[in-house]
N, CA, C and O atoms as a GROMACS GRO file, in nm:
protein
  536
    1UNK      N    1 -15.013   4.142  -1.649
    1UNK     CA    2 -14.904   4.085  -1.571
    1UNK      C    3 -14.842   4.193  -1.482
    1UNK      O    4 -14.806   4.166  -1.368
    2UNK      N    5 -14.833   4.297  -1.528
    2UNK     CA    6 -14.772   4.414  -1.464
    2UNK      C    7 -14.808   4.451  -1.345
    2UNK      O    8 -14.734   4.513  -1.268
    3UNK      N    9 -14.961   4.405  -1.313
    3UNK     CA   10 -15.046   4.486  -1.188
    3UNK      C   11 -15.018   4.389  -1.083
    3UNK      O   12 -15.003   4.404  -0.962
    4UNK      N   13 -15.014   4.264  -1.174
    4UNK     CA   14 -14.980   4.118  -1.052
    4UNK      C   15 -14.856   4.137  -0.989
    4UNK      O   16 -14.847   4.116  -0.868
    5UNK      N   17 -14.737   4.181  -1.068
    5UNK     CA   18 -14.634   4.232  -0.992
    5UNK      C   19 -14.593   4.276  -0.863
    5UNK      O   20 -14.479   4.273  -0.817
    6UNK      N   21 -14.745   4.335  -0.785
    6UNK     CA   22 -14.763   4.380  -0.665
    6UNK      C   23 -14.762   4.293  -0.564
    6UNK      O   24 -14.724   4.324  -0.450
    7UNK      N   25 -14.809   4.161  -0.602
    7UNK     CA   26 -14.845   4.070  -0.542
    7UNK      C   27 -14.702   4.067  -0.411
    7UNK      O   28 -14.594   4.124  -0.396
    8UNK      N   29 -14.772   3.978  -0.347
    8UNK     CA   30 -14.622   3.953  -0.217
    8UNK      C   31 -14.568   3.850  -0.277
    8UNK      O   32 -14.628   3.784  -0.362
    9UNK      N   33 -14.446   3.829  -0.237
    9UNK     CA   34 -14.366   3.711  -0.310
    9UNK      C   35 -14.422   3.660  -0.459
    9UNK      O   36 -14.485   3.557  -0.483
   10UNK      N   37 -14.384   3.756  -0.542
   10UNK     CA   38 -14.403   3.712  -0.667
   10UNK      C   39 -14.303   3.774  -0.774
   10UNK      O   40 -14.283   3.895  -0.780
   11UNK      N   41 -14.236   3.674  -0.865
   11UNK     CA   42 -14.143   3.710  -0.947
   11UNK      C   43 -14.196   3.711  -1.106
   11UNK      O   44 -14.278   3.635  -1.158
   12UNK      N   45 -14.134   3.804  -1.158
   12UNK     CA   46 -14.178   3.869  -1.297
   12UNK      C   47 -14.026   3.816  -1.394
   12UNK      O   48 -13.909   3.855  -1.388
   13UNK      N   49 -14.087   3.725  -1.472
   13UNK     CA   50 -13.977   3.715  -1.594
   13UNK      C   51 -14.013   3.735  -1.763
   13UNK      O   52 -14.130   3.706  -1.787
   14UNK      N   53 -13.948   3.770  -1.864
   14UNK     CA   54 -13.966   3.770  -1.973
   14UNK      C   55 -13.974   3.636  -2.045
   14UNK      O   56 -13.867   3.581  -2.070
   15UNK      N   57 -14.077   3.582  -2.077
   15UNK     CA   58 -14.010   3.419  -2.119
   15UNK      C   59 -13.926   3.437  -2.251
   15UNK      O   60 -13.893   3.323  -2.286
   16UNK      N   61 -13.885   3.516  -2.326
   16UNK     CA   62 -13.806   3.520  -2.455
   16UNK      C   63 -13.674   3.547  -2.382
   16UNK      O   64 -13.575   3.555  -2.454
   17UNK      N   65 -13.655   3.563  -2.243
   17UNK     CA   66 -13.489   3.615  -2.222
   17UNK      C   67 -13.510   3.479  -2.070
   17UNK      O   68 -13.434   3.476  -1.973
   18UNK      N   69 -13.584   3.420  -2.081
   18UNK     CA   70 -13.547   3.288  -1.952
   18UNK      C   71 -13.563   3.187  -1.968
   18UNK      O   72 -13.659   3.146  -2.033
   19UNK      N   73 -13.466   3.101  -1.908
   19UNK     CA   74 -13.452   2.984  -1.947
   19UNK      C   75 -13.449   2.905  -1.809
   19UNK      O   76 -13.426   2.949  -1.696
   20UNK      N   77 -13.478   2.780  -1.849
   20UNK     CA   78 -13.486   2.664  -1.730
   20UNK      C   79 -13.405   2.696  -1.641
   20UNK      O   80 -13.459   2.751  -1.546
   21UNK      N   81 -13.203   2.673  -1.624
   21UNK     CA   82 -13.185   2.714  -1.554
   21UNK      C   83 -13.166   2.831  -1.480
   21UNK      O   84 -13.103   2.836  -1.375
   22UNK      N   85 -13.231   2.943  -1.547
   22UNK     CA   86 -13.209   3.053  -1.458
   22UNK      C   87 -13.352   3.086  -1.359
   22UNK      O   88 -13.343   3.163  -1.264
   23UNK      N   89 -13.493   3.013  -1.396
   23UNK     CA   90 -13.572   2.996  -1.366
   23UNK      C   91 -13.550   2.892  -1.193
   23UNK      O   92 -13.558   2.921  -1.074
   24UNK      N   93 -13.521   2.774  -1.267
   24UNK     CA   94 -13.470   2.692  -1.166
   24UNK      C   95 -13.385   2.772  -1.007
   24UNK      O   96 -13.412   2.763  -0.887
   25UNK      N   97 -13.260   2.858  -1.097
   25UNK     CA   98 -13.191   2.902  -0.968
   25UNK      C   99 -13.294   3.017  -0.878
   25UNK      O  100 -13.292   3.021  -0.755
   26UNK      N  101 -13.356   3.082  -0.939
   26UNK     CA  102 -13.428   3.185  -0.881
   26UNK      C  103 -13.520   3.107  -0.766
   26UNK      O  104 -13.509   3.113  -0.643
   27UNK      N  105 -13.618   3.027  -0.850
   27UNK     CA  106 -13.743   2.947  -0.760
   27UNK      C  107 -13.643   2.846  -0.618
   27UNK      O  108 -13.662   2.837  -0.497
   28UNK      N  109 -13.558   2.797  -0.694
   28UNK     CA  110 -13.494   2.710  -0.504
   28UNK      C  111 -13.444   2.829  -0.437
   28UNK      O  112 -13.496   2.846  -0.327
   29UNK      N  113 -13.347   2.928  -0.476
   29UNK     CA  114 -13.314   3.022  -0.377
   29UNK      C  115 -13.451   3.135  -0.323
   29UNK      O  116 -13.452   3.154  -0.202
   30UNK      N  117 -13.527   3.183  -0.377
   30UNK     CA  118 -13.664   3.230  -0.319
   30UNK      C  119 -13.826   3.197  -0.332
   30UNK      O  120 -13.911   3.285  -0.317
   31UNK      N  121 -13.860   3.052  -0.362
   31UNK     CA  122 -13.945   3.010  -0.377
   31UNK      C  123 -14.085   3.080  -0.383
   31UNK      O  124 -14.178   3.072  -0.302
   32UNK      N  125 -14.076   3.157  -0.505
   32UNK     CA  126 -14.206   3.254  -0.482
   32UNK      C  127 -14.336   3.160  -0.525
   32UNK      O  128 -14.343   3.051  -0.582
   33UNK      N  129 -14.446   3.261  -0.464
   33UNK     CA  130 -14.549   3.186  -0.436
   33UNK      C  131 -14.619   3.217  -0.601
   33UNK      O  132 -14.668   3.117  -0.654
   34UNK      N  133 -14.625   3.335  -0.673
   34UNK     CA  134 -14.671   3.366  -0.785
   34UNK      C  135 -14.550   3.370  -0.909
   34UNK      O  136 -14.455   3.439  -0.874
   35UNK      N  137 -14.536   3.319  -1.025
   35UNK     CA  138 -14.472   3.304  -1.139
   35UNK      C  139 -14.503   3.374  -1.220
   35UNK      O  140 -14.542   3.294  -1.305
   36UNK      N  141 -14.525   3.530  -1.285
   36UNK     CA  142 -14.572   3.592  -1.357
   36UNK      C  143 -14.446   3.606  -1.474
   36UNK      O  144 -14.335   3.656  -1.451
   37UNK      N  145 -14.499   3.539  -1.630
   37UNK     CA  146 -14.411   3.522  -1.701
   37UNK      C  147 -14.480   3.605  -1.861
   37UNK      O  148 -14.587   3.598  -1.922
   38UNK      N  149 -14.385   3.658  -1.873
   38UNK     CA  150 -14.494   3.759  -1.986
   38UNK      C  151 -14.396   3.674  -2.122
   38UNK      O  152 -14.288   3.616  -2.124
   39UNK      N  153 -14.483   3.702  -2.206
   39UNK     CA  154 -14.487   3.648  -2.338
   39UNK      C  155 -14.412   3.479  -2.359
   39UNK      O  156 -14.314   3.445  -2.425
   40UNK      N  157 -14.501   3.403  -2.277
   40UNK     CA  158 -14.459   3.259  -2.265
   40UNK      C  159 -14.424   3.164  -2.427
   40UNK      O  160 -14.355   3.071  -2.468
   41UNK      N  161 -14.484   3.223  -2.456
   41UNK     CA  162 -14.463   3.166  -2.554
   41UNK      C  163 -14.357   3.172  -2.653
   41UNK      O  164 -14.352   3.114  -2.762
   42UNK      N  165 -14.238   3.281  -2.578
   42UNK     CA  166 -14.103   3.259  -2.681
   42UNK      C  167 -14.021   3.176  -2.562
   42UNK      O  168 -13.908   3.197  -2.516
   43UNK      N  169 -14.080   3.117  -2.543
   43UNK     CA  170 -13.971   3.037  -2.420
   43UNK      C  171 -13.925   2.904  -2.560
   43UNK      O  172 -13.973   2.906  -2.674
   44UNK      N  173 -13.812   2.787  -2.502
   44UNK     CA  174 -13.767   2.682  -2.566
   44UNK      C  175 -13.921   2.600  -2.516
   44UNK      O  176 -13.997   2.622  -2.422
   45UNK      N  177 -13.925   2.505  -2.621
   45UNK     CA  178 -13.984   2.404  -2.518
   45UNK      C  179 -13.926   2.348  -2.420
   45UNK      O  180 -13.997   2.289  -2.339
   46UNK      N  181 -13.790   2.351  -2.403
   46UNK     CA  182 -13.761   2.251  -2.280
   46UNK      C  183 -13.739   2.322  -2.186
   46UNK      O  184 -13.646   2.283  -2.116
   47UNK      N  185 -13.801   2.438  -2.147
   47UNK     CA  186 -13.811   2.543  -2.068
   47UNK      C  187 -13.976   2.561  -2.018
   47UNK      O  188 -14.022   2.613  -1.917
   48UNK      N  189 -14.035   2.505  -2.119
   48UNK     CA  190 -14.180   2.480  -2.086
   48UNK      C  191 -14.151   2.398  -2.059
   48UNK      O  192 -14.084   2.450  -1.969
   49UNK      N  193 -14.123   2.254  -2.041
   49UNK     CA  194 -14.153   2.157  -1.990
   49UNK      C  195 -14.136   2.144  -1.837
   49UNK      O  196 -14.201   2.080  -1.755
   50UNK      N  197 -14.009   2.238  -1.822
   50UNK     CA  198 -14.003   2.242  -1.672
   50UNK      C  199 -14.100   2.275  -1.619
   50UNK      O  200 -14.136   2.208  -1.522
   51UNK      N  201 -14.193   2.410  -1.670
   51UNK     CA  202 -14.295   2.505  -1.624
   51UNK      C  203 -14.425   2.337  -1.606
   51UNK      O  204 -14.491   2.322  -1.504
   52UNK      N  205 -14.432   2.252  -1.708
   52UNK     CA  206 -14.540   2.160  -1.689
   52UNK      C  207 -14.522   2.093  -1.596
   52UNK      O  208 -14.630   2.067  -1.542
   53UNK      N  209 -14.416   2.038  -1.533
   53UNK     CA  210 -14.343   1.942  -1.431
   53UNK      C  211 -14.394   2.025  -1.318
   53UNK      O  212 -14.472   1.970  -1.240
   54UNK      N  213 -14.352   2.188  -1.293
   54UNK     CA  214 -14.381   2.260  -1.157
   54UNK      C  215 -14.515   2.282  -1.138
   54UNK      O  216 -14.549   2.303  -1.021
   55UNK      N  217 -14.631   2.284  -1.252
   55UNK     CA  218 -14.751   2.310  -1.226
   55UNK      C  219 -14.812   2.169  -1.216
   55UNK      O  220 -14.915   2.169  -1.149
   56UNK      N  221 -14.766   2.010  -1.282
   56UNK     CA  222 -14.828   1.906  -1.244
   56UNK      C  223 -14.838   1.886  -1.098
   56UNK      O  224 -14.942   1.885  -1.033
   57UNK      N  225 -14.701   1.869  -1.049
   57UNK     CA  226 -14.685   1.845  -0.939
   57UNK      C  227 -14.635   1.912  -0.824
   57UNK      O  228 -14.632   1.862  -0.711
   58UNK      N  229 -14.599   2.014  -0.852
   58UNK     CA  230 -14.538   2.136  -0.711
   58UNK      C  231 -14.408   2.104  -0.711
   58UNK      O  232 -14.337   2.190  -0.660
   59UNK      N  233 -14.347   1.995  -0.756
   59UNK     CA  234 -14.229   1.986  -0.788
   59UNK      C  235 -14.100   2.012  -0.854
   59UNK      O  236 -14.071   1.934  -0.944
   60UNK      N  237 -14.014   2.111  -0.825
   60UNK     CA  238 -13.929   2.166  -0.882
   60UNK      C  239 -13.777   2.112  -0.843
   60UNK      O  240 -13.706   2.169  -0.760
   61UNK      N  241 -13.747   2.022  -0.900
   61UNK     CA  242 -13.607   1.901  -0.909
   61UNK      C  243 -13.483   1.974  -1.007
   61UNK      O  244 -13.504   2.051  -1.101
   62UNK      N  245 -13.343   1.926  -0.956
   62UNK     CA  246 -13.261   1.969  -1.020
   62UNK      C  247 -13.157   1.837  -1.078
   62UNK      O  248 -13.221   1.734  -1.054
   63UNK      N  249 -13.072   1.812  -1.120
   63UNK     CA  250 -13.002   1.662  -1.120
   63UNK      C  251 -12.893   1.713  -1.234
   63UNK      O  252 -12.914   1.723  -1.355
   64UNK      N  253 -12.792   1.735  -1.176
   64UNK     CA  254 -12.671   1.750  -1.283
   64UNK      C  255 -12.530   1.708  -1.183
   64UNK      O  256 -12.526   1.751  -1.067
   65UNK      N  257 -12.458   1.652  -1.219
   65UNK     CA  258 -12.306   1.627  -1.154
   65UNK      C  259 -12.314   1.701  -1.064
   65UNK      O  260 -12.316   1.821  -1.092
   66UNK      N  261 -12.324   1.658  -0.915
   66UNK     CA  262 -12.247   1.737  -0.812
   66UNK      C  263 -12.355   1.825  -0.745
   66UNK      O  264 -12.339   1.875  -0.634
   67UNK      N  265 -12.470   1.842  -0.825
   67UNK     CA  266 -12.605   1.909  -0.786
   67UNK      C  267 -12.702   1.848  -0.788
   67UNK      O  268 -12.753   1.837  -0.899
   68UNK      N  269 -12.762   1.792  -0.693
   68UNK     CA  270 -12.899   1.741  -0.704
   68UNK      C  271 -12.986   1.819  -0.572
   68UNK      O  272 -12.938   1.846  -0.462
   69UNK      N  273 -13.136   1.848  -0.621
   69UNK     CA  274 -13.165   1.929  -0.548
   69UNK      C  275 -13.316   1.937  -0.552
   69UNK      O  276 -13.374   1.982  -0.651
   70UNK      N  277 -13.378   1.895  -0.447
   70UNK     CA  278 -13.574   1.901  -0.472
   70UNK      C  279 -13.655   1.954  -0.398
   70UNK      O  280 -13.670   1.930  -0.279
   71UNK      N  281 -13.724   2.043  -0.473
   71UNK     CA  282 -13.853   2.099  -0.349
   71UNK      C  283 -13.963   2.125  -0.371
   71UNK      O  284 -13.985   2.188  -0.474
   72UNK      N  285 -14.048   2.096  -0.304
   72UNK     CA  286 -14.153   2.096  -0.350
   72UNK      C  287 -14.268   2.220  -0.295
   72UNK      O  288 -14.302   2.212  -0.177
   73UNK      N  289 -14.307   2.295  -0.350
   73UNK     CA  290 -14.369   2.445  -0.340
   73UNK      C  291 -14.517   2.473  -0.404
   73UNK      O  292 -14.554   2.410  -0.503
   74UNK      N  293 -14.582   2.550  -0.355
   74UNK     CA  294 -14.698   2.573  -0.407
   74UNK      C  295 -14.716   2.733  -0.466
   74UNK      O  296 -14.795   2.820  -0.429
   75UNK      N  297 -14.621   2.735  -0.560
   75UNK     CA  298 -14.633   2.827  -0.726
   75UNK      C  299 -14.728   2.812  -0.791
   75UNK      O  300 -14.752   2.696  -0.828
   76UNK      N  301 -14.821   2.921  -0.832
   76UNK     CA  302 -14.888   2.994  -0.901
   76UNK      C  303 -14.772   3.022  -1.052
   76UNK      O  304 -14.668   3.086  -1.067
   77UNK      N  305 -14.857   2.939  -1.142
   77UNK     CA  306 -14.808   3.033  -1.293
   77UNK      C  307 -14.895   3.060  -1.424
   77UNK      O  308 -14.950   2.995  -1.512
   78UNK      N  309 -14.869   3.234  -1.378
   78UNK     CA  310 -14.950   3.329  -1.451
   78UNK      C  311 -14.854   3.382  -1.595
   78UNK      O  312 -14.744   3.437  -1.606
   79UNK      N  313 -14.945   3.338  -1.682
   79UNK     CA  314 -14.872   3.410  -1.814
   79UNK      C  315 -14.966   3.471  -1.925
   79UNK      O  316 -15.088   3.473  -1.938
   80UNK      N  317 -14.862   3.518  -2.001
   80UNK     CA  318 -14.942   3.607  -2.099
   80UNK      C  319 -14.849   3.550  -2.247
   80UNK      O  320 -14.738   3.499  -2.256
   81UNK      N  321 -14.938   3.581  -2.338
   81UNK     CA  322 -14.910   3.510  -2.490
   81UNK      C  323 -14.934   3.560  -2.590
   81UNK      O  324 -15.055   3.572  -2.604
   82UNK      N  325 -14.859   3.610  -2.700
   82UNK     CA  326 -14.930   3.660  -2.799
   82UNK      C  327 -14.976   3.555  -2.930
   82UNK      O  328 -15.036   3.580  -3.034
   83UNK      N  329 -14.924   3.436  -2.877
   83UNK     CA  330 -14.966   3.320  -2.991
   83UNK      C  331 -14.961   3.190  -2.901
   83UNK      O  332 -14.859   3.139  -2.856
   84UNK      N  333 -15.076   3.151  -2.886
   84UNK     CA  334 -15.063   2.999  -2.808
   84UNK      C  335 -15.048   2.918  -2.903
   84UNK      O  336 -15.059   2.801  -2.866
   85UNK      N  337 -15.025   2.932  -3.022
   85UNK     CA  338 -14.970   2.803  -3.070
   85UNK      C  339 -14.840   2.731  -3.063
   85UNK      O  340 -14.812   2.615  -3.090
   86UNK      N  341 -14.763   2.840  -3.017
   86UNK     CA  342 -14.592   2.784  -3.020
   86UNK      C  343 -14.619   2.737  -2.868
   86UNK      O  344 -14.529   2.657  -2.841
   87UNK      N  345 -14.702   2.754  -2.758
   87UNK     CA  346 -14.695   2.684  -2.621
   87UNK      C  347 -14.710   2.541  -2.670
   87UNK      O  348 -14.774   2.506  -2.770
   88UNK      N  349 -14.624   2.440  -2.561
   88UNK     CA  350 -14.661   2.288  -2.620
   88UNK      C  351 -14.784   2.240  -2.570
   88UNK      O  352 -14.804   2.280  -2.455
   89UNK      N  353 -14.884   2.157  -2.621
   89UNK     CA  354 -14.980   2.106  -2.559
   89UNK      C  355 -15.046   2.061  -2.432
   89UNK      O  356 -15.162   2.076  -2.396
   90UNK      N  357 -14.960   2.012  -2.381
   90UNK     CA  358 -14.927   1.934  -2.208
   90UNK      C  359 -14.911   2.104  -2.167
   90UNK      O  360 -14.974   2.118  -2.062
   91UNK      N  361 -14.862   2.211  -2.201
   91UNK     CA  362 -14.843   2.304  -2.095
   91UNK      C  363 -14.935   2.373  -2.114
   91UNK      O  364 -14.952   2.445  -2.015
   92UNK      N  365 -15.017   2.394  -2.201
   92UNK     CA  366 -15.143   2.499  -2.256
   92UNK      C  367 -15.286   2.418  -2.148
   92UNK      O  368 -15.374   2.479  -2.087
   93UNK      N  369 -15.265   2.262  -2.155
   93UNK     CA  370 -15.408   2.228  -2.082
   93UNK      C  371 -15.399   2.251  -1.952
   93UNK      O  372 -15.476   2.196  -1.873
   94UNK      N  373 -15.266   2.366  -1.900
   94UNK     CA  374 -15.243   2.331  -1.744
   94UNK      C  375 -15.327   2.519  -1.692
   94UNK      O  376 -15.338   2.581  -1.586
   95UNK      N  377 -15.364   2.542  -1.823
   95UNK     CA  378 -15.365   2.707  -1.784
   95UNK      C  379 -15.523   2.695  -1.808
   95UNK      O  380 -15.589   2.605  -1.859
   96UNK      N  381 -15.565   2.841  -1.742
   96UNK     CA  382 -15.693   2.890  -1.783
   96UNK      C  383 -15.655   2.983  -1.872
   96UNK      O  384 -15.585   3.080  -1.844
   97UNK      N  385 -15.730   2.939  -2.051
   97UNK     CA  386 -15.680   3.029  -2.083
   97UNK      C  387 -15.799   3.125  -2.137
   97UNK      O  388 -15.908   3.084  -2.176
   98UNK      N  389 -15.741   3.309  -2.129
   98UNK     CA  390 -15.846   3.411  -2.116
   98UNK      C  391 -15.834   3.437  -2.270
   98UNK      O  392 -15.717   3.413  -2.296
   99UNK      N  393 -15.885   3.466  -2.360
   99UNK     CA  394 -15.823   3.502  -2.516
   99UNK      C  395 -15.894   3.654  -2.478
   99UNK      O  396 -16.000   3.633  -2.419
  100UNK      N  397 -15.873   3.769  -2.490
  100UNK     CA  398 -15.893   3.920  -2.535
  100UNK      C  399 -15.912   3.992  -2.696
  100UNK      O  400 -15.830   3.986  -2.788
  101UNK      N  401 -16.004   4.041  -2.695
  101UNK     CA  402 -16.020   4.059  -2.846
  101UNK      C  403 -15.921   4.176  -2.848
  101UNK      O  404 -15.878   4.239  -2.752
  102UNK      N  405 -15.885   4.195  -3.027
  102UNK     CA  406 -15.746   4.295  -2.968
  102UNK      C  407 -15.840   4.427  -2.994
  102UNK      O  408 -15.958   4.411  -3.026
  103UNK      N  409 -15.779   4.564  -2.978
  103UNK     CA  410 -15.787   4.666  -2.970
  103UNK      C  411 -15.878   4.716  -3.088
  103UNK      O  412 -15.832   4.644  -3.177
  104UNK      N  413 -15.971   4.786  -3.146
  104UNK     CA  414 -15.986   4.864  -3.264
  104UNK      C  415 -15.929   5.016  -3.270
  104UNK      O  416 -15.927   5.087  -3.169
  105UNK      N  417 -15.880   5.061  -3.401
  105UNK     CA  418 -15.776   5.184  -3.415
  105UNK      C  419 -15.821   5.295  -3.300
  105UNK      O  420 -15.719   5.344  -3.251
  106UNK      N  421 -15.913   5.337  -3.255
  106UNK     CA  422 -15.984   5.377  -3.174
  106UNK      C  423 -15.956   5.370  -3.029
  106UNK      O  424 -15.898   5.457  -2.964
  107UNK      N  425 -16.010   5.240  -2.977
  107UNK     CA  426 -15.972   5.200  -2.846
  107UNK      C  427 -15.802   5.216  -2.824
  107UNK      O  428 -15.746   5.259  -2.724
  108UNK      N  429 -15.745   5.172  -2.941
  108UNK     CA  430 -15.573   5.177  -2.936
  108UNK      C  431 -15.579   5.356  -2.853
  108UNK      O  432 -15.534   5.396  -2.746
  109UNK      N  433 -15.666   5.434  -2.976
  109UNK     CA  434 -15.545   5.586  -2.963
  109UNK      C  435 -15.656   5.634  -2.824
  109UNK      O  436 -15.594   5.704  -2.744
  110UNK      N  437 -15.782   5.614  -2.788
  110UNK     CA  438 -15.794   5.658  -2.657
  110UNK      C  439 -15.715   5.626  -2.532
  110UNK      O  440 -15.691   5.701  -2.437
  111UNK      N  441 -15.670   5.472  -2.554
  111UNK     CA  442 -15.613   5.374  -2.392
  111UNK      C  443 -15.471   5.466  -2.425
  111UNK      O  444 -15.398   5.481  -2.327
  112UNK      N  445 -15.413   5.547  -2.586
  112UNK     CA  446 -15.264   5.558  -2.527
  112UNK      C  447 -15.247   5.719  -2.487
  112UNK      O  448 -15.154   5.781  -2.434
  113UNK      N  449 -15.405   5.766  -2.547
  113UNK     CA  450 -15.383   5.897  -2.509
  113UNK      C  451 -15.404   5.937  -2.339
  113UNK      O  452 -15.347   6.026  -2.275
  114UNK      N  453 -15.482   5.861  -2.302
  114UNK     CA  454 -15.524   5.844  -2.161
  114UNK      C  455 -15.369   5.822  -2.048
  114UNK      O  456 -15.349   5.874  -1.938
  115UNK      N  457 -15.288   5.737  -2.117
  115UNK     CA  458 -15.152   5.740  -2.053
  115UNK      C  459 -15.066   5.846  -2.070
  115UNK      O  460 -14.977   5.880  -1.993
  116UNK      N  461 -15.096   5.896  -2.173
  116UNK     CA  462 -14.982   6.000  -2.218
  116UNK      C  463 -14.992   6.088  -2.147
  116UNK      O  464 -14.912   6.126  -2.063
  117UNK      N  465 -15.105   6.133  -2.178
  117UNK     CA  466 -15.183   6.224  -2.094
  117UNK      C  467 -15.202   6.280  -1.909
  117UNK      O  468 -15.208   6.387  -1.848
  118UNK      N  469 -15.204   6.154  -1.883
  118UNK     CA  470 -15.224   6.096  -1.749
  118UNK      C  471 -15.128   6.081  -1.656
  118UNK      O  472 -15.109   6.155  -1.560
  119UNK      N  473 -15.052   5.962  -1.695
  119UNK     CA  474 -14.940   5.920  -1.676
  119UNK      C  475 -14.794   5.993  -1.687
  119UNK      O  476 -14.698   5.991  -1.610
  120UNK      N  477 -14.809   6.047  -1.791
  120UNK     CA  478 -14.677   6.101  -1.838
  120UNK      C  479 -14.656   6.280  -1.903
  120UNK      O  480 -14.570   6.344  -1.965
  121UNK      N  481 -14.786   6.303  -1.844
  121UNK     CA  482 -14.829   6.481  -1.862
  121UNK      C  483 -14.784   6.499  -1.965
  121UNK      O  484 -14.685   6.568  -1.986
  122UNK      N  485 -14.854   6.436  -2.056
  122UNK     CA  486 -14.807   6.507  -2.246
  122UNK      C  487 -14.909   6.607  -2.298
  122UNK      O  488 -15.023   6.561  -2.290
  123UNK      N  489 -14.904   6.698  -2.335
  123UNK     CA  490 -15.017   6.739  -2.384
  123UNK      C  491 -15.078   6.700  -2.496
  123UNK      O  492 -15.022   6.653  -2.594
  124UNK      N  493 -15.268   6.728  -2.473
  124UNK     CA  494 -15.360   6.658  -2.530
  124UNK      C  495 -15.302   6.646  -2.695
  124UNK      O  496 -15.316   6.553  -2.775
  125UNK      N  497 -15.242   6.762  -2.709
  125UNK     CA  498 -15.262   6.727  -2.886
  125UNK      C  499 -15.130   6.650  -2.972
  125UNK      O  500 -15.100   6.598  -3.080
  126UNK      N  501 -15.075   6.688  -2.832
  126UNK     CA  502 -14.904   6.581  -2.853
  126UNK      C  503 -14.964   6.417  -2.838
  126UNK      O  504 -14.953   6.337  -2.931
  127UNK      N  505 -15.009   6.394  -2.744
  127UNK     CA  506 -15.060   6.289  -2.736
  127UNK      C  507 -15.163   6.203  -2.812
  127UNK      O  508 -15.175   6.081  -2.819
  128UNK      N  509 -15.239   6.313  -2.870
  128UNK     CA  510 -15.360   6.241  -3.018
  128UNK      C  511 -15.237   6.266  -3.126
  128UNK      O  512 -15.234   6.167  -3.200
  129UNK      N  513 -15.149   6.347  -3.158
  129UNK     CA  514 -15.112   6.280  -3.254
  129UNK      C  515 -14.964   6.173  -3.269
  129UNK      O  516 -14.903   6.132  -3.368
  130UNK      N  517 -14.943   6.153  -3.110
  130UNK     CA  518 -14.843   6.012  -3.098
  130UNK      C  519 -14.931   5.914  -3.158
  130UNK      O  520 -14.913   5.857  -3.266
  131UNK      N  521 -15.048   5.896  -3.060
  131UNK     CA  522 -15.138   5.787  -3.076
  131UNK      C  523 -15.156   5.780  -3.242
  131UNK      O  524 -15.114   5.671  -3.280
  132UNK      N  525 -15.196   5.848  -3.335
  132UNK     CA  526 -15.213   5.863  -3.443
  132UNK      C  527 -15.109   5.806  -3.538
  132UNK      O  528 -15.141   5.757  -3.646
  133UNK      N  529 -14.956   5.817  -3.484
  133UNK     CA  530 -14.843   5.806  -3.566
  133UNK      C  531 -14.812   5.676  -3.535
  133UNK      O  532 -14.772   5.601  -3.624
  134UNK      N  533 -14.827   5.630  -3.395
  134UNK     CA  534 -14.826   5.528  -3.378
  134UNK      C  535 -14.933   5.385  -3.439
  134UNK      O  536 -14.910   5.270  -3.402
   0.00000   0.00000   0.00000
C-alpha cells in the first residue's frame, strides 16, 4: 500500500482509525481517483458497506437532515488485510484477492536487515541482532 501512495490523486487511510463519515467527507471534498486502505479489515461493517455501495456503483451518496449530497466517481479501492474473515461477504467478492505466504524466520531477519542497514544506516551487526530480537 505504501508504494501506491505515489500514485496521483490517491488517498491513504488506516481502516481501524476510519470511519464512513470521515471517509465520506474526504471523497466529496477531493474525489480521489485511488482508495488505498491498509488493514481493511478492522473497519465496522457499516463502514464496509459504504466501501461496497462505492465499488458497486461509483456512487458515493450522503442523506442526513439538512445534507443530502451525490456523486458519482470512478475510485479505485485498494486494500490490504491481515484476516479476510472479519471483511463482510458482498465486500470481499468486489476485490481481487492476492493471499502472500507469510515470511520464514529467515526471510523476516534478511528483508529487516536490508532496511536497517540500507535505509536507516545501522550497522551490520546492530542490525542482525535487532532482526534476531525482534
Amino acid at each position: 500500500i505504501k508504494s501506491l501512495m505515489k500514485l496521483n490523486n490517491s488517498y491513504f487511510t488506516d481502516g481501524g482509525n476510519s470511519t464512513k463519515a470521515g471517509m465520506l467527507e474526504y471523497i466529496f471534498d477531493n474525489k480521489p481517483k485511488y482508495l488505498l486502505i491498509d488493514e481493511i479489515d478492522k473497519m465496522s461493517t457499516k463502514d464496509q458497506t459504504f466501501l461496497l455501495n462505492l465499488m458497486e456503483t461509483g456512487i458515493v451518496s450522503e442523506t442526513k437532515h439538512a445534507k443530502i449530497r451525490t456523486e458519482v466517481l470512478k475510485t479505485w479501492v485498494i486494500a490490504s488485510s491481515n484476516n479476510i474473515l472479519n471483511i463482510t461477504s458482498p465486500l470481499k467478492s468486489r476485490f481481487f484477492i492476492i493471499e502472500l505466504e507469510p515470511y520464514s524466520y529467515e526471510q523476516f531477519c534478511q528483508i529487516t536487515m536490508r532496511l536497517l542497514i540500507k535505509q536507516h544506516k545501522v550497522e551490520e551487526e546492530i542490525a542482525k541482532a535487532t532482526a534476531h530480537m525482534v
